[in-house]
C-alpha positions in Angstrom: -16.1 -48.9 3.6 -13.5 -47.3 1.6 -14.5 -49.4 -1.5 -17.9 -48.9 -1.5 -17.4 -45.0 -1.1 -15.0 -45.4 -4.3 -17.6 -47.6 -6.0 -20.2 -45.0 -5.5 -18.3 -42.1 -6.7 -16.8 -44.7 -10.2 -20.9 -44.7 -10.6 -21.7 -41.2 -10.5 -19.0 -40.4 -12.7 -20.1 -42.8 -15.5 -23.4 -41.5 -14.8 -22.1 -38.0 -15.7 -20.1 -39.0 -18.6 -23.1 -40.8 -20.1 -25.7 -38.0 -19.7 -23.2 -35.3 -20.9 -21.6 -36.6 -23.6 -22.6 -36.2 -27.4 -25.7 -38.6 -26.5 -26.9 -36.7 -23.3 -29.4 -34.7 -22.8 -28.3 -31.0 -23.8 -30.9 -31.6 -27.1 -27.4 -32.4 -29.4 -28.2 -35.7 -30.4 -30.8 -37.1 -33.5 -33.3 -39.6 -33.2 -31.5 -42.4 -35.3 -33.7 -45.3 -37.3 -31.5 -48.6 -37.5 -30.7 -47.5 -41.3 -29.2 -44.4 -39.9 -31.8 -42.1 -40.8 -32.2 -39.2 -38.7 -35.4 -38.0 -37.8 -36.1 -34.4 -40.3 -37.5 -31.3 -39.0 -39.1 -28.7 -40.8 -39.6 -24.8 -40.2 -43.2 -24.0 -41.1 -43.8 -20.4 -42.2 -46.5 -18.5 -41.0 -48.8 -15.7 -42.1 -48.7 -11.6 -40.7 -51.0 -12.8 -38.0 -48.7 -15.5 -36.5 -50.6 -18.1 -37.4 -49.9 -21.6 -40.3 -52.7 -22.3 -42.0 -53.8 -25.0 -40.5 -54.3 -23.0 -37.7 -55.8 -19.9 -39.8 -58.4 -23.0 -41.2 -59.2 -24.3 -37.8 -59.8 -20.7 -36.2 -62.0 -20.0 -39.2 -63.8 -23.3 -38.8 -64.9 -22.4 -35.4 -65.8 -18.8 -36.0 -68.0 -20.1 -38.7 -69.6 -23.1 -37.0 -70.7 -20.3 -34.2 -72.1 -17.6 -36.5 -75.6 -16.5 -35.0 -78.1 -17.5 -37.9 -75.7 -19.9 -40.0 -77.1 -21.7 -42.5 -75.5 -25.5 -43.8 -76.4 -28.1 -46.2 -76.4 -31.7 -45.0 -76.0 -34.3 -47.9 -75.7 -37.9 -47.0 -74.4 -39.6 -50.6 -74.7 -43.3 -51.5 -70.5 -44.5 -52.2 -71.8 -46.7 -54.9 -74.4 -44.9 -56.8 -72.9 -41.5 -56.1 -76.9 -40.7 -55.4 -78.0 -38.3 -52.9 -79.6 -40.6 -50.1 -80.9 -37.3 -47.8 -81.0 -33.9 -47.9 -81.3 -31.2 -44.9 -80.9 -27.8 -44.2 -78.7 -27.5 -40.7 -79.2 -25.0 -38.5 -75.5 -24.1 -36.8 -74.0 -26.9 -37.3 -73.8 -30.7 -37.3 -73.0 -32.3 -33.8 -71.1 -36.1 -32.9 -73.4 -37.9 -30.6 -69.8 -38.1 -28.3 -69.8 -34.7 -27.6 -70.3 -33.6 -24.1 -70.8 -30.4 -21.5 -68.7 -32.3 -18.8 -66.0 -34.8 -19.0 -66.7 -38.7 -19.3 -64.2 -39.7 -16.6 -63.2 -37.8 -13.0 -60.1 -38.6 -10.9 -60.4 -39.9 -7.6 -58.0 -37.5 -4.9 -57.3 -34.4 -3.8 -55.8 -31.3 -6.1 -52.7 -31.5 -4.6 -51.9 -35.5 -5.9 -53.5 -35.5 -8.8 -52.5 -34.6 -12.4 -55.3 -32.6 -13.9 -57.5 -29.9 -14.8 -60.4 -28.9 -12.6 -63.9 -28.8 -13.1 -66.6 -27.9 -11.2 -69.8 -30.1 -11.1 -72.4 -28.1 -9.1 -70.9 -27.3 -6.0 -68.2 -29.3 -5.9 -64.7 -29.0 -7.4 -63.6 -32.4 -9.3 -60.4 -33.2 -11.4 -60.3 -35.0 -14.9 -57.8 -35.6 -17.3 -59.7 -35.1 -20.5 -58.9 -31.1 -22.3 -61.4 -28.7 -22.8 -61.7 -28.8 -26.4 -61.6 -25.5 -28.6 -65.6 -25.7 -29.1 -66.0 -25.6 -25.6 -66.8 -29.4 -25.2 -65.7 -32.5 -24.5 -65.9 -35.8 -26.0 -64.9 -37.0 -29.8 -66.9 -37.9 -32.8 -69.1 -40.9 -32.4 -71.4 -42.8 -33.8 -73.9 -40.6 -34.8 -74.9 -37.1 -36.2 -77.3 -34.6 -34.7 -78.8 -31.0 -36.1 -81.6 -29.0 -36.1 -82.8 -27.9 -39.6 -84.2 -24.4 -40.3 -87.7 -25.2 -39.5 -86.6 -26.5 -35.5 -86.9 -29.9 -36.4 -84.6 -32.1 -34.6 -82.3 -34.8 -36.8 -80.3 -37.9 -35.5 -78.5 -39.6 -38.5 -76.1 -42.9 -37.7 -73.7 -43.4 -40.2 -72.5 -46.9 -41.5 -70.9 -48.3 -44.3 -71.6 -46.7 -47.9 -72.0 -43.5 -47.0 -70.2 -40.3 -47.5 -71.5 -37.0 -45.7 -70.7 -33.5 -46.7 -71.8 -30.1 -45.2 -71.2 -27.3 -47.0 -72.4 -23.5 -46.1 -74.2 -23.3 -49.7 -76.5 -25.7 -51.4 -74.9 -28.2 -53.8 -76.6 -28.7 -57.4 -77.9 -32.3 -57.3 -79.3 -34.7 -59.9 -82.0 -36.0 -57.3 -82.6 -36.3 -53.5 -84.3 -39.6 -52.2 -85.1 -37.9 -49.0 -85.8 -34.7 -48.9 -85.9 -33.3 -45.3 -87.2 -30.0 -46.2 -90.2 -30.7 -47.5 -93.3 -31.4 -45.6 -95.7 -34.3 -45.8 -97.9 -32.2 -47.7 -95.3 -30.7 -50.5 -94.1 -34.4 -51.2 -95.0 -36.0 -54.4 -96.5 -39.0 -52.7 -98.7 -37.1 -49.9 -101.7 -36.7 -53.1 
């Protein structure tokens, strides 16, 4: 009995001595990479209001996407010819078809054993592990755009390969446009 009670207290020491020492957990020790490299840290400045400027250009970015009346250009541009495929006005702003009001997956359980955030879904309060994003959604980028231009019409665009898009708040100065989203059946060239 005596020897394990001194086997048990050998253990707790070494325990002790290994958590406390220069590689324990008071934050002292570096991350080390088998060459010896240590992992670098970097103090960022940041501007009067607090902020870096990533932060300052993310802020902005949704401040500007929510402007009541915002106007954006859509261009869809070929990667080989450098050509602009499509052209449309957006009204807002440009949407992923993975973006959602509510999350895509809910935990089974009660509040108290679950790790979580709650939402409620009608009457009833249900638990999730996916974050409210800062556009008040949830969801990622998927395989597909969706907008409104400024005449109400509705626009679902799938990207694939050879494509670059760019949105911009002010119209871009363009050799040609294949399709021209703006203009109606009767303004096109081809409608006579």
């Amino acid at each position: 009995m005596l020897k394990n009670v001194i086997s048990c207290i050998a253990m707790i020491v070494m325990v002790l001595l290994l958590t406390s020492g220069d590689g324990g957990c008071d934050g002292s020790s570096q991350t080390q990479s088998s060459s010896g490299v240590t992992k670098a840290t970097v103090k960022v400045p940041t501007g009067s209001d607090g902020l870096t400027t990533e932060q300052r250009n993310v802020g902005e970015r949704l401040v500007m996407d929510n402007k009541v009346g915002s106007i954006k250009h859509l261009y869809v541009i070929s990667a080989y010819s450098g050509q602009v495929i499509i052209y449309s006005t957006v009204r807002g702003k440009v949407t992923s078809s993975g973006k959602r009001l509510t999350p895509n997956a809910l935990m089974g359980g009660e509040r108290w054993n679950s790790s979580g955030f709650p939402i409620w879904i009608g009457d009833q309060e249900k638990w999730t592990t996916e974050v409210l994003q800062d556009d008040g959604t949830y969801g990622s980028s998927a395989e597909y755009l969706f907008w409104w231009d400024t005449k109400g019409i509705y626009h679902q665009h799938y990207v694939s390969g050879g494509q670059i898009i760019h949105i911009s708040d002010q119209p871009l100065s363009v050799k040609g446009i294949i399709i021209n989203m703006e203009l109606t059946v009767a303004d096109s060239p081809t409608s006579e």
